[in-house]
Backbone as a ProteinNet text record, in pm:
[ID]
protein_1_A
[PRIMARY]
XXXXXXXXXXXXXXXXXXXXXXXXXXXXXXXXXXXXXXXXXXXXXXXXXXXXXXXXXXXXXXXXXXXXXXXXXXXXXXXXXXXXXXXXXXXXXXXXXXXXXXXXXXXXXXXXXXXXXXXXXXXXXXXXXXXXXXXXXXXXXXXXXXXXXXXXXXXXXXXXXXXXXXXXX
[TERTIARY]
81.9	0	88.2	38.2	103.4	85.5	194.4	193.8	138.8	35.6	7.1	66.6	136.9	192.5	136.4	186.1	114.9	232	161.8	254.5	318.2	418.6	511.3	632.2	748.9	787.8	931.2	1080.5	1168.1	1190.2	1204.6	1238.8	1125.8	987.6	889.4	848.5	925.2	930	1073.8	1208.1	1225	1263.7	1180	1086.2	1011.5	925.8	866.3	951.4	1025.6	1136.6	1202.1	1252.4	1327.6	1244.4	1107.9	1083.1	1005.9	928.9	962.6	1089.1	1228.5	1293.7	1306.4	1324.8	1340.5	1207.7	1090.3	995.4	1044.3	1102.2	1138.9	1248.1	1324.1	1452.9	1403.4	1294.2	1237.2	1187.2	1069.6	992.7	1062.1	1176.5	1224.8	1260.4	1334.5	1423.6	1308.9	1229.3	1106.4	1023.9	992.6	932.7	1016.7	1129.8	1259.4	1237	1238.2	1204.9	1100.1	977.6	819.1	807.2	924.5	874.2	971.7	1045.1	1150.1	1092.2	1038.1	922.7	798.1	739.1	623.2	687.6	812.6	880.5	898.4	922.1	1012.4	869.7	749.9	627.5	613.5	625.8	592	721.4	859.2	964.2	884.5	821.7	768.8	701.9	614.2	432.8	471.2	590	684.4	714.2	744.3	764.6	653.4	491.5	400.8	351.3	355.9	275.1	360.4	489.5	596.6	560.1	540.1	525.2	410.9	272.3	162.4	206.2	305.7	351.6	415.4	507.5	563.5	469.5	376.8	284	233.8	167.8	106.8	173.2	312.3	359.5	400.9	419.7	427.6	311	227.1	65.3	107.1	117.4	111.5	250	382.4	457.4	528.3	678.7	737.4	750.3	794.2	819.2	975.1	1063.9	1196.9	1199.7	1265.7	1325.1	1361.4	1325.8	1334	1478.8	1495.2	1641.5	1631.7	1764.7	1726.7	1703.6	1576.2	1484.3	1384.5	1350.9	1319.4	1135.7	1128.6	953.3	872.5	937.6	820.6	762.4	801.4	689.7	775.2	835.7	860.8	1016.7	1067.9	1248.2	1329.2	1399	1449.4	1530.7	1531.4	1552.6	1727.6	1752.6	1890.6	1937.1	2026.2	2051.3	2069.1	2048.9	2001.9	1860.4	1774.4	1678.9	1599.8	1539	1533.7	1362.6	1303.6	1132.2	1071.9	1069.7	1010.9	1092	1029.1	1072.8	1151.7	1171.2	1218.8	1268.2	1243.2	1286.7	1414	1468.3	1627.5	1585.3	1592.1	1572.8	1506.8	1389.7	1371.7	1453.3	1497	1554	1540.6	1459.7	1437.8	1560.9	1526.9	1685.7	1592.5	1627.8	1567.7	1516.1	1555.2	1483	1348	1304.4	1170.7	1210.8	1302.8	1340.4	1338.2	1280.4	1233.5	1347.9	1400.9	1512.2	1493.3	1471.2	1390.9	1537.9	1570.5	1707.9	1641.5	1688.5	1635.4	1710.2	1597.2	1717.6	1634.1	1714.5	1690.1	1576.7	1583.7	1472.6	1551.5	1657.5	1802.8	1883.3	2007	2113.4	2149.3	2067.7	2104.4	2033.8	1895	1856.3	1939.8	1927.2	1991.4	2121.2	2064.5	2140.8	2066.4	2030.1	2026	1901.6	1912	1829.4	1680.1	1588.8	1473.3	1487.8	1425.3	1436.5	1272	1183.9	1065.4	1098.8	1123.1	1134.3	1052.5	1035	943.2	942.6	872.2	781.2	725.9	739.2	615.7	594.6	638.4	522.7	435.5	408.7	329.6	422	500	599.5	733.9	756.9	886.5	984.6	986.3	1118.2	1177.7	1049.9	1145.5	1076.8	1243.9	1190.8	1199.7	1123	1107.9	1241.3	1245.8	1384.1	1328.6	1451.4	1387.2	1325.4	1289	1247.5	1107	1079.5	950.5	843.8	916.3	843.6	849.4	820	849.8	680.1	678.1	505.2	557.9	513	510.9	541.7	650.4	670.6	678.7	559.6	545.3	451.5	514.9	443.4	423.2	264.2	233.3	356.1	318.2	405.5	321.3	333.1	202.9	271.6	382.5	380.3	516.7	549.7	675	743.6	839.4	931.3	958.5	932.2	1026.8	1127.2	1276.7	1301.9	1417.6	1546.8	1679.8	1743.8	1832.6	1856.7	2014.8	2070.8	2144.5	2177.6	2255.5	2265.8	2239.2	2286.8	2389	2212.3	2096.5	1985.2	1899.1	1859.4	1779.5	1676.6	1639	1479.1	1361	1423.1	1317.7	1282.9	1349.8	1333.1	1239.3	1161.1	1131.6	965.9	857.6	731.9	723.2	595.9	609.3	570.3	501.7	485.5	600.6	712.2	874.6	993.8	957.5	1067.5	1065	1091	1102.1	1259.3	1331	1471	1502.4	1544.9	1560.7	1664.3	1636.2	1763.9	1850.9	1982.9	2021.3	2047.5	2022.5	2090.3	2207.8
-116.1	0	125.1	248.5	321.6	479.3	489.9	578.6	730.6	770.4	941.2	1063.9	1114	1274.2	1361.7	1390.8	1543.7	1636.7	1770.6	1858.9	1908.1	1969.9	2036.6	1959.4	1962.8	1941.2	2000.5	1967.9	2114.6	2202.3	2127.2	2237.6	2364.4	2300.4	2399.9	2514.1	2428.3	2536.7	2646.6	2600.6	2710.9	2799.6	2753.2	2830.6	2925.4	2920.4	3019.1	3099.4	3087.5	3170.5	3256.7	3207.1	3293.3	3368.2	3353.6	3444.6	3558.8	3492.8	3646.9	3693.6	3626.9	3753.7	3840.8	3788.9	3899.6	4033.5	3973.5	4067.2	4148.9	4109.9	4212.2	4313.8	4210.7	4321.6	4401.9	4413.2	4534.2	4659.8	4614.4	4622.9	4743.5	4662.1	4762.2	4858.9	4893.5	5023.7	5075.6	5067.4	5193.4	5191.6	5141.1	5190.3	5259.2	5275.5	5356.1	5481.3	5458.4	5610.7	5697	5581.5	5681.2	5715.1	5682	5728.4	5870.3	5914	5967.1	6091.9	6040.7	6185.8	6175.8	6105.2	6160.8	6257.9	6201.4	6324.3	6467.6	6432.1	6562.3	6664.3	6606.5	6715.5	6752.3	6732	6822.9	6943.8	6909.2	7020.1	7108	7097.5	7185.6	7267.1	7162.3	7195.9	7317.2	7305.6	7418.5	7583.1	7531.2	7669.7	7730.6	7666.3	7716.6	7862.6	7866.9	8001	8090.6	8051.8	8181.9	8229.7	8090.7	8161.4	8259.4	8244.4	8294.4	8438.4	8472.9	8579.5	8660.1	8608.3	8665.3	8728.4	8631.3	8676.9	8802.5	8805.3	8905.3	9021.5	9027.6	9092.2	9176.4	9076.1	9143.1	9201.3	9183.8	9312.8	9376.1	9388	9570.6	9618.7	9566.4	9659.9	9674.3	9690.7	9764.6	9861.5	9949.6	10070.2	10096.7	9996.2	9959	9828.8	9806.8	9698.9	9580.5	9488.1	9385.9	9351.9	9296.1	9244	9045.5	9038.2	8896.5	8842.4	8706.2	8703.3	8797.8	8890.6	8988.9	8992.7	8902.2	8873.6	8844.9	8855.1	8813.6	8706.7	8570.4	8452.7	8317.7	8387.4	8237.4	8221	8291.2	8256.1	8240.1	8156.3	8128.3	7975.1	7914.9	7803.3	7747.9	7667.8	7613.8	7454.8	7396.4	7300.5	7290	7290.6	7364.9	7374.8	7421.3	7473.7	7466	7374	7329.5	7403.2	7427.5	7440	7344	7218.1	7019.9	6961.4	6810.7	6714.1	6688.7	6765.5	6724.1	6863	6984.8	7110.2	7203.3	7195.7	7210.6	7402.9	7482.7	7607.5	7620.9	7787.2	7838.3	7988.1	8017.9	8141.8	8217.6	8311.6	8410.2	8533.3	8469.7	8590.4	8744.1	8853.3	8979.7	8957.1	8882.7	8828.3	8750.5	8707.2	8633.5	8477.2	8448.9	8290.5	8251.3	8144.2	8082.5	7901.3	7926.5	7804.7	7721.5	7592.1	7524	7430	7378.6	7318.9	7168	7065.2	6914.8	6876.3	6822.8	6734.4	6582.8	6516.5	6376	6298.7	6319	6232	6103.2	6123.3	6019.1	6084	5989.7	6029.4	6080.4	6078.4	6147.4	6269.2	6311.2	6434.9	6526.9	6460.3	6525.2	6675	6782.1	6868.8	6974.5	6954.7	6973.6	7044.3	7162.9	7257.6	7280.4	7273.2	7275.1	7395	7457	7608.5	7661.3	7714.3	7814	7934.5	7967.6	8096.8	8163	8278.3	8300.3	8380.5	8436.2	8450.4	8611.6	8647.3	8806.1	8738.5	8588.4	8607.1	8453.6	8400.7	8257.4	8147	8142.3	8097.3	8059.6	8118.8	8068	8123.3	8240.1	8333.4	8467.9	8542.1	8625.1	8623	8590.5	8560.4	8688.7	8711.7	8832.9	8889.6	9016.6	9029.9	9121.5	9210.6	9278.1	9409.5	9421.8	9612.3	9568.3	9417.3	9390	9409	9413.7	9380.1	9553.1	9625.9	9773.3	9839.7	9924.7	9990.9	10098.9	10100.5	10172.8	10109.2	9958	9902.2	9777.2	9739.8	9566.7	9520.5	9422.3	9345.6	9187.8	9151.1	9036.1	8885.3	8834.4	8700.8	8608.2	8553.7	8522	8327.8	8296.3	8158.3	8147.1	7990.2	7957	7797.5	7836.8	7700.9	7695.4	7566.9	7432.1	7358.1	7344.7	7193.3	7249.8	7151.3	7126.6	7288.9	7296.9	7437.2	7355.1	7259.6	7216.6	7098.1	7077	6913.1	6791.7	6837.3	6711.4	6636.5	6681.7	6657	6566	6452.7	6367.1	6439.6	6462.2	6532.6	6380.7	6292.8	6120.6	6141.6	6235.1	6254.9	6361.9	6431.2	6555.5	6499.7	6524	6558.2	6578.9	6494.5	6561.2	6691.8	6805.4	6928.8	7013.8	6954.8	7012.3	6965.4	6965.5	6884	7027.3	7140.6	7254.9	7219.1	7266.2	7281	7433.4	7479.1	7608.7	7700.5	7762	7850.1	7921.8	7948.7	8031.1	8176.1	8244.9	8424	8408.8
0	0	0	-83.4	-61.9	-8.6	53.8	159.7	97.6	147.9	106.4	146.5	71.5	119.7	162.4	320.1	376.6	376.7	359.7	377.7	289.7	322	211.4	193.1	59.7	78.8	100.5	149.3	193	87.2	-47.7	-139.9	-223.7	-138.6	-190.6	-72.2	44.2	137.8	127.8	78.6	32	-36.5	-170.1	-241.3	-222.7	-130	-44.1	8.9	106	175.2	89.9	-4.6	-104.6	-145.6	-198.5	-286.5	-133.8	-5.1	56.7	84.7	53.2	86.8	-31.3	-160.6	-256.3	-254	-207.7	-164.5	-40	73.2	157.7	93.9	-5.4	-11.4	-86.5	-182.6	-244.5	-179	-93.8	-31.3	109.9	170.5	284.3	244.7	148.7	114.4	11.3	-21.6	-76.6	60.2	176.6	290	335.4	355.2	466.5	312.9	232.2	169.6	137	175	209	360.9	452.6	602.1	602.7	505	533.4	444.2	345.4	286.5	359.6	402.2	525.9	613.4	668.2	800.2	717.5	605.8	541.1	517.9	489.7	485.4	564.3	712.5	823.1	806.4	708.9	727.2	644	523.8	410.7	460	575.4	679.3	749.4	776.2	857.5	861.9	710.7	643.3	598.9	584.4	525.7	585.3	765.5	793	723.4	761.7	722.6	561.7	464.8	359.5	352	406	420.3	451	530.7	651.9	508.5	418.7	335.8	241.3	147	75.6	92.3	235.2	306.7	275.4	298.7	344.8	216.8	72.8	-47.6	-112.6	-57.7	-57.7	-29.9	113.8	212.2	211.2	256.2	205.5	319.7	357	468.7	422.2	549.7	518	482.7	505.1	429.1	419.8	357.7	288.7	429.3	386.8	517.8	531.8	642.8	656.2	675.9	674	707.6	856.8	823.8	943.3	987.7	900.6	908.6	869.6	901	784.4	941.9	1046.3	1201.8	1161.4	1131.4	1087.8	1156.2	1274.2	1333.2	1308.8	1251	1215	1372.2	1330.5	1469	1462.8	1621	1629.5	1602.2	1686.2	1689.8	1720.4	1677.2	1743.1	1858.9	1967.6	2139.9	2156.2	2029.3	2068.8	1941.7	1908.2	1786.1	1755.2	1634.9	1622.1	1706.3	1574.6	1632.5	1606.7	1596.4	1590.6	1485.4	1368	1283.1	1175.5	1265.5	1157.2	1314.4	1279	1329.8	1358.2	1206.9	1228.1	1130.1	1149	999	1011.3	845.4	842.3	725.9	745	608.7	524.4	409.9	360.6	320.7	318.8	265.6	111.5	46.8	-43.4	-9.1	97.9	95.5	122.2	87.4	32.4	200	213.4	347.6	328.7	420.4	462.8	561.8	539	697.9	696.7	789.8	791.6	878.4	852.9	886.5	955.8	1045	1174.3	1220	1254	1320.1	1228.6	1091.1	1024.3	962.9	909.9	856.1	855.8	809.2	791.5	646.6	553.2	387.5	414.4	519.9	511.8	622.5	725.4	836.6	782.1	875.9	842.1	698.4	611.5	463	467.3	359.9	409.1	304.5	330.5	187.6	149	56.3	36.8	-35.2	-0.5	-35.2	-122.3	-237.9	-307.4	-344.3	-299.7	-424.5	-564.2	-619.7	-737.7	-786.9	-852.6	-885.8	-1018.9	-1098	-1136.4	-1158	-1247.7	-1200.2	-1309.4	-1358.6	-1486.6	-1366.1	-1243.6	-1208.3	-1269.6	-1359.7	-1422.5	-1369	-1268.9	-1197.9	-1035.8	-984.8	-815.1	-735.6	-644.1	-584.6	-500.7	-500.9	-427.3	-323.8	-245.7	-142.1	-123.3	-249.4	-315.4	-300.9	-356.1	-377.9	-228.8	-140.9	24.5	71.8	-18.1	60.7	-64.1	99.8	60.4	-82.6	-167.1	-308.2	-413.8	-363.7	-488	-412.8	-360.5	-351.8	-442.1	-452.2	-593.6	-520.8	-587.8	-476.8	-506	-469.7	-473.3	-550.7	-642	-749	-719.3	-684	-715.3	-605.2	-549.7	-488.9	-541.9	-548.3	-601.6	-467.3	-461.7	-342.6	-357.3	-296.1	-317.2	-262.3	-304.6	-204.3	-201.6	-128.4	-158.4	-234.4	-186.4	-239	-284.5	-331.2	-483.3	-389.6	-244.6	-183.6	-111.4	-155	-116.9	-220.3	-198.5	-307.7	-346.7	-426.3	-427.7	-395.2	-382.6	-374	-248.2	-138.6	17.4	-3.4	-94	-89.1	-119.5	-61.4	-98	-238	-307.4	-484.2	-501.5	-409.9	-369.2	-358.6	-370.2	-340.1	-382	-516	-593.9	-734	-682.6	-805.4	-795.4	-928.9	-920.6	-859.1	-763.3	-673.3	-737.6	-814.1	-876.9	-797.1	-715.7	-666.2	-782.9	-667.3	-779.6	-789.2
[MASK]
+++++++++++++++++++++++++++++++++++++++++++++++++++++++++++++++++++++++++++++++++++++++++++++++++++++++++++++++++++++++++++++++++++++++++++++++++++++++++++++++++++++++++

């Protein structure tokens, strides 16, 4: 009589094994790079009042020309004394351009700074400078580019909301 097979047998078990690991090895390193752009939107989330603060501010107008940090929207913050959990400092240049600097999210962002620019007009060809933020000749802020301020930053870490290429002047 002959005997009936239960079960598996070792080489279809692993079969199995192998093929979840080639699924984990895919699988881990695109999760370690969607938790690392989830963190990085709260850095963007960061800079948003300030941008609001700027906009505003290219309506009505100083009565001189701003300086840097100079926009009252929260600039500040240090390694000592950080915003949150995950934005180190923000710092405004007299140009408008809003700088959030990253801390404790990884080690490829850590340190590395996003950058907010803005705009007078909606094309991304001329970015506002600091004549624009003064009462007689402010001109609104019509659009803002996002993204690394510098190379040494993946834009794959960046929100798809913040992946502009950032022109320096």
């Amino acid at each position: 009589m002959k005997k009936v097979q239960q079960g598996f047998t070792l080489i279809e078990l692993m079969i199995v094994i192998a093929i979840i690991g080639i699924l984990a090895a895919v699988a881990l390193p695109a999760y370690q790079d969607y938790t690392i752009r989830a963190k990085m939107s709260e850095v963007v989330l960061a800079a948003s009042s300030c941008r609001t603060t700027i906009s505003e501010v290219s309506q009505t107008g100083f009565a001189t020309a701003p300086a840097a940090n100079g926009f009252g929207c929260g600039e500040g913050g240090s390694e000592a004394s950080p915003i949150s959990q995950y934005v180190e400092s923000i710092a405004t240049t007299e140009d408008g351009i809003i700088q959030v600097t990253v801390r404790e999210i990884a080690g490829a962002v850590d340190g590395q700074v996003v950058e907010l620019r803005p705009y007078v007009d909606a094309d991304l060809t001329t970015a506002a400078d600091g004549d624009d933020f003064t009462r007689g000749s402010a001109q609104p802020i019509r659009s803002w580019a996002c993204g690394p301020a510098a190379d040494t930053l993946e834009v794959k870490y960046l929100p798809a909301t913040c992946r502009d290429v950032v022109a320096a002047d």
